[in-house]
C-alpha angles and dihedrals in degrees: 000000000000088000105056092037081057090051096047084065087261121140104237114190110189111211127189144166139242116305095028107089081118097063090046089053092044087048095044082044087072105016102046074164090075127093112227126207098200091189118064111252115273099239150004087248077058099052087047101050080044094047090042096055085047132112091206149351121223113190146134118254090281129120097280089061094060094044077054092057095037096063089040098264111159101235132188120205119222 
């Protein structure tokens, strides 16, 4: 998905938490595209002002999807 979001001319920023380093170097392995935050956000006022400028969210059905939801942010669940 972040690929072909990157391909379409989209900014994709990849975000994670703690413990998946693994996931961000496996994404940025077939989407170099993509801008990785390799630190998890700050805060939850953070995730929010980033999710509120976005396109679009894609997530699983975890708390940042529903911040997502929460400032208006059109989301898709993977």
């Amino acid at each position: 998905v972040a690929r072909e979001l990157a391909h379409a001319g989209l900014g994709v920023v990849a975000a994670a938490g703690p413990g998946e380093e693994a996931a961000l170097d496996a994404l940025l392995a077939l989407a170099p595209d993509v801008f990785v935050a390799r630190d998890p956000l700050a805060d939850l006022g953070e995730w929010a002002a980033l999710a509120a400028g976005a396109r679009v969210v894609v997530s699983t059905d975890t708390g940042p999807r529903h911040v997502a939801e929460a400032v208006g942010a059109p989301v898709l669940v993977l």
